[in-house]
N, C-alpha and C positions, 0 to 999 in steps of 0.2 A: 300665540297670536303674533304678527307681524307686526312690524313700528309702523307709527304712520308712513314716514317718511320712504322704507319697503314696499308698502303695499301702493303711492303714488307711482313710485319707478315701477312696481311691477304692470300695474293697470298703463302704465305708458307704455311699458316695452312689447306689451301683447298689445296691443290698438296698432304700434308699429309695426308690427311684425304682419299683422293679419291686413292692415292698410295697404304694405307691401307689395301681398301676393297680387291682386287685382290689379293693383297698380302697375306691373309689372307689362303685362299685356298693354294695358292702355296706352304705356309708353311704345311700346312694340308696333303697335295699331296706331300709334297717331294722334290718339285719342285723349292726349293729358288735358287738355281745355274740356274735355267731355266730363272727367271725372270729378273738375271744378267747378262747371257749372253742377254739376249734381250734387257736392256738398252745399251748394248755397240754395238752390231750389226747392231741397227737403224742407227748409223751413217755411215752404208756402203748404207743404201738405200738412206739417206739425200741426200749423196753426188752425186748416181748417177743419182737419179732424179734431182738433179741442175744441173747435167753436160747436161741432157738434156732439162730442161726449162729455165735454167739463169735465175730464178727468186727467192731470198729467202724469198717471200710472197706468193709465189704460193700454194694454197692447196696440189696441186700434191706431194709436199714435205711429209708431213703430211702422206696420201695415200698410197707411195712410201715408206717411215720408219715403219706404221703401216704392209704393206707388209712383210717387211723384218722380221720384230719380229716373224708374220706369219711362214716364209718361216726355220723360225731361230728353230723355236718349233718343224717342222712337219723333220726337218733335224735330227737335235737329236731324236726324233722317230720313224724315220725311220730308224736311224745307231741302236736303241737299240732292233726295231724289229728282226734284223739281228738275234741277239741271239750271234753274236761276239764281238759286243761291250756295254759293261755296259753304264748305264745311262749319268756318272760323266766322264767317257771317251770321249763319244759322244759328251759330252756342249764342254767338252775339246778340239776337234777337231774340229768343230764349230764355237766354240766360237772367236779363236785368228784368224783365216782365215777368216772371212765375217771383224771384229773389225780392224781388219790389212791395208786390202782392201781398207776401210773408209779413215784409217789413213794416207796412198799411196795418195787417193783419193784429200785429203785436201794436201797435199805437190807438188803435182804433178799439180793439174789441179784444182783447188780454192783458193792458193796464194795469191791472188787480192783482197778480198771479207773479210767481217767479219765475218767467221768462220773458230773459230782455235782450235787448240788441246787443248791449257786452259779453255777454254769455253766449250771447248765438255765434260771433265771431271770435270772441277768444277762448271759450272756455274757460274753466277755474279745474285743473288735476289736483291739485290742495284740496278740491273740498269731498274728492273720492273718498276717503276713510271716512265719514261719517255719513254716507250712504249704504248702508250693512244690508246685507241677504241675514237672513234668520230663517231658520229651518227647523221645528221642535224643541225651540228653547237653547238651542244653539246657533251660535253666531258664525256663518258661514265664511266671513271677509266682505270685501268689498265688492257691492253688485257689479262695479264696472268690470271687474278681474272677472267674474263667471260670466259675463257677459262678452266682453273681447276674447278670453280666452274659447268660448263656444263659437265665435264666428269666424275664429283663426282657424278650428279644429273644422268648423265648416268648407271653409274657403281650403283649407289642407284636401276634403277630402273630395270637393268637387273637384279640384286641379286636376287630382290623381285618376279619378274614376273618368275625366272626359280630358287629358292631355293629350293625346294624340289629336284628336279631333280642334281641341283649342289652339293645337299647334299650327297644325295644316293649313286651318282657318286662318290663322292669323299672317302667316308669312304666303301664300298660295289659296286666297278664295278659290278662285277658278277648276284649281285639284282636287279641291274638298268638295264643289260641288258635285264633278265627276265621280268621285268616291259615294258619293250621296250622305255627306254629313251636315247640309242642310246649312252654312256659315250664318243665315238670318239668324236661325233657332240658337246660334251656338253664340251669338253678337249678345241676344237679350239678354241667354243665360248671363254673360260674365256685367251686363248692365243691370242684371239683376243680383247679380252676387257682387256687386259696387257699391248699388243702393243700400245693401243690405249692411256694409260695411260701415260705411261713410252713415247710415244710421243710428249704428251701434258706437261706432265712434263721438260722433258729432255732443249726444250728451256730455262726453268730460273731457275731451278736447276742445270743443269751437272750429268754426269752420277753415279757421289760418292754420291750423294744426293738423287738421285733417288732409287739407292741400298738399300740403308740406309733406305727411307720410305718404300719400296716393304717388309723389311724384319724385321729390328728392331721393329716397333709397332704389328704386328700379331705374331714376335716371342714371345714380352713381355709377349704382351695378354695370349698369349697359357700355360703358367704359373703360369698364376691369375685363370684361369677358364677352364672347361672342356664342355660348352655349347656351340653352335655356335652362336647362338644369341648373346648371350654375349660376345662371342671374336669378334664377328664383331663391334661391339660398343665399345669395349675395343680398339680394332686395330684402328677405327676411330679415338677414345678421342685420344690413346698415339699420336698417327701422330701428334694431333693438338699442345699437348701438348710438342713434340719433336719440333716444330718449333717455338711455343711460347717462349720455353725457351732455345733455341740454338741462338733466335735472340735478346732475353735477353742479356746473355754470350756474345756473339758478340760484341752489344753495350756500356757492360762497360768495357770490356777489349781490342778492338780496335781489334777485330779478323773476320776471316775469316768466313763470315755469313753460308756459303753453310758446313763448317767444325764445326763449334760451334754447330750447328744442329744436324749433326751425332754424336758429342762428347755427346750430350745432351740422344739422343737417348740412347747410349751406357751404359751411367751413368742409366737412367731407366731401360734397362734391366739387369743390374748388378742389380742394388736395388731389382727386381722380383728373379732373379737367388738367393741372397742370402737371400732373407725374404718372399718369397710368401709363404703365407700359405697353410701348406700342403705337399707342393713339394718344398720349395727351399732348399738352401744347411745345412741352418742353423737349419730349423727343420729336416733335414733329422739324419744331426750328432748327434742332440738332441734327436732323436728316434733310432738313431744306440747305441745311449750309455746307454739309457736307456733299450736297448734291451738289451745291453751285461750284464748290470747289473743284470736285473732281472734275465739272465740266469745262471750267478754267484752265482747270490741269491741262486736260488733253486737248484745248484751243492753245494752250501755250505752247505744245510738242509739236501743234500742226503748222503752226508760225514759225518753229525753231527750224523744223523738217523742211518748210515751205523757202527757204531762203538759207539754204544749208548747202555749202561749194558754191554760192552766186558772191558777185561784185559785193553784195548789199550787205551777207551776213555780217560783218564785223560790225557796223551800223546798226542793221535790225538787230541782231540777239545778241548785242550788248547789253547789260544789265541795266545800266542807269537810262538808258532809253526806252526797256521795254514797256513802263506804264505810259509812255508819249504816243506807241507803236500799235498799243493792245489797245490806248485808254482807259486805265486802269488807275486805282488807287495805288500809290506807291507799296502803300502799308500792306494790300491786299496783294500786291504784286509778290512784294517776298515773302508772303505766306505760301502765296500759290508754288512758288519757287520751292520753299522750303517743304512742301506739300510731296514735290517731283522729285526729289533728290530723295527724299525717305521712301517714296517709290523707287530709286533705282535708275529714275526714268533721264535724269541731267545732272551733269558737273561743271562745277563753275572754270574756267581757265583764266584765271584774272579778270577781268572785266565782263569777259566772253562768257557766253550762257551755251553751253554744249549736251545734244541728245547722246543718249545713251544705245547701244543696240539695243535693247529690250524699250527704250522712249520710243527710238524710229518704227521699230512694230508697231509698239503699243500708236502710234499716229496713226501707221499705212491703215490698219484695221480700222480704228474709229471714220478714217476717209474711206475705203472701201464701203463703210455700213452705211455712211450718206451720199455714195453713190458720187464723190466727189465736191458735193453740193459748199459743205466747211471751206475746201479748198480756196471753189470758187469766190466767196465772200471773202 
């Protein structure tokens, strides 16, 4: 038998992992406010399926929230076929009237029973191990663990059996229609393999926790890489690794397990946002600056070239006047300077800022490409 404390990290890192997959798409599609309003809306179907079975074991429940996520998708699609109301509008209108409902629902007419508004939005993962599967006298683990783990192993194998077609759909409706894979049919499926998630989830997570996997590991992913393959295994990992190390966090600072999670999450897609290669923010500025320079660069060669054997050169492409002539930062001027010289492209003669054969090319070319235009400025 597993410690407690294993089998909560385990029940989180399979809820992460399987939250993920769907999630993945969503992000792809556009669709991440879709998959939020649908963890919070389940809880108007919870509730009025208990008001009609009084039973909070009842499948029906289950059925009943998966419905509603259903019902939650095809609402906001229908309000944006309208052509009067945008996408973000419709979750908008939506979204707080079915979540509202719920919330009536549990004050009004569930009082009695243990489901509350705390639970609905935060969940308690702590209180997974002593919710047990029993099967013949044996103690099978934690319900939530065969229960995430089957909708992961679900969500695994709808991917697989209809990836081409969720692919196509998703990045090319138009080709897929052509193709005749039908993009409606393929929409509900993954709205219904959401609901069915963010279902299974929502019992031992809460609805902040749920958000949080649907969204934070496939927004990561989509940062690190531009394959689908690969951001589906990426969005897998981070999920696991969101919950590995939010219950980490948790445990040595006496915090709020279903919060340390999102915080964790959060923390990973910062670290993608400002270091993914390629695309985050920090090589971007690093290629923005490197861009300006080199353009400075070769504004400086065409200055230098431009007044190169005239009366003026000793004047213009003297050093201590070039930031007066360019208007330029001093500071930024002998950078640029020192930029050109490690190109090749200038050397300094005392005061004098001199091009180099391979500078004067390197000018005539860049004023050849703008057709003179640089010159003339």
């Amino acid at each position: 038998m597993l410690t407690p404390q294993l089998e909560i990290t385990l029940v989180a890192a399979l809820a992460g992992a399987a939250c993920a997959l769907p999630g993945a798409f969503l992000i792809l599609r556009r669709m991440a406010m879709v998959g939020d309003a649908i963890s919070h809306t389940i809880l108007f179907g919870i509730v009025a399926t208990f008001l009609i079975v009084r039973d909070l074991r009842s499948p029906w429940l289950v059925i009943g929230a998966a419905g509603t996520g259903v019902l939650t998708a095809l609402a906001v699609d229908t309000l944006r076929r309208t052509g009067r109301v945008k996408e973000d509008a419709a979750i908008g209108l939506v979204f707080p009237a079915l979540f509202s409902l719920g919330v009536i629902g549990i004050a009004r007419g569930v009082g009695n029973i243990h489901l509350d508004l705390d639970a609905v939005l935060l969940g308690e993962l702590a209180f997974t191990p002593f919710d047990r599967l029993a099967w013949g006298g044996w103690d099978l683990g934690p319900r939530g663990a065969w229960v995430m783990g089957g909708l992961l192993l679900l969500n695994l194998i709808l991917i697989l059996a209809f990836y081409k077609e969720l692919a196509l759909s998703t990045f090319d409706p138009d080709l897929a229609t052509i193709f005749g894979f039908r993009p409606a049919v393929l929409h509900y499926l993954l709205m219904g393999m959401t609901a069915l998630t963010v279902v299974a989830a929502f019992d031992v997570a809460g609805v902040v926790l749920v958000v949080a996997m649907l969204v934070i590991p496939p927004a990561t992913a989509s940062l690190l890489t531009d394959r689908l393959t690969h951001m589906l295994g990426l969005s897998a990992f981070l999920g696991v690794a969101m919950a590995l190390g939010g219950y980490g966090l948790a445990a040595a600072l006496d915090l709020s397990i279903a919060g340390s999670m999102a915080v964790i999450g959060g923390v990973l897609f910062a670290l993608a946002f400002l270091m993914a290669p390629g695309r985050g923010l920090i090589v971007q500025i690093r290629q923005a600056t490197q861009q300006r320079e080199l353009l400075a660069q070769q504004m400086l060669a065409i200055h230098l070239l431009s007044h190169e054997g005239t009366e003026t050169e000793r004047e213009e492409n003297a050093i201590p006047s070039l930031p007066e002539h360019l208007r330029w930062d001093p500071a930024f001027t002998e950078r640029v300077i020192r930029r050109a010289e490690r190109a090749g492209w200038v050397v300094r003669k005392g005061d004098l800022l001199q091009l180099t054969e391979t500078g004067r090319q390197a000018a005539r070319e860049v004023l050849e490409a703008s057709g003179g235009d640089l010159l003339a400025r």
